[in-house]
C-alpha positions, 0 to 999 in steps of 0.5 A: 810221095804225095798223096790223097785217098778218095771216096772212104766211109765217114765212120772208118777211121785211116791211121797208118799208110805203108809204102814201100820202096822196090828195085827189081833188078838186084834180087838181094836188095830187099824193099824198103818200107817206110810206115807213116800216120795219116791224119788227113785225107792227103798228104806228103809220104817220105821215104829214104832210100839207102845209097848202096842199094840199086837205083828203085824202079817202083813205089808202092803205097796202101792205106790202113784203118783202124779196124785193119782193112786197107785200101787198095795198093797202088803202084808207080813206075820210078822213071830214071 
């Protein structure tokens, strides 16, 4: 997934993004969630998403600072 934050205050340090993995279609297959450092203001996530699980149908990604707020979450449809 790449990445990129826009507008963010200078003295708000970002350290953490978290982005999770869904598919909708099999209620027993639980997201999968991937937590990354983030050292710029872009980048690259990468999450591996099991085999056995159904095919994923979105992605979800928000960004952390060091004080604990975050960013909004966003979302993408995963197209087959």
């Amino acid at each position: 997934m790449t990445w990129s934050v826009g507008e963010w205050p200078e003295d708000c340090r970002l350290v953490q993004m978290l982005m999770s993995i869904v598919a909708f279609g099999n209620s027993r297959a639980s997201p999968t969630v991937v937590q990354e450092p983030v050292e710029a203001t872009s980048g690259i996530g990468r999450a591996t998403y099991p085999d056995f699980l159904p095919v994923p149908d979105a992605a979800y990604a928000a960004v952390y600072s060091a004080e604990g707020r975050s960013s909004r979450t966003t979302s993408v449809l995963i197209q087959r």
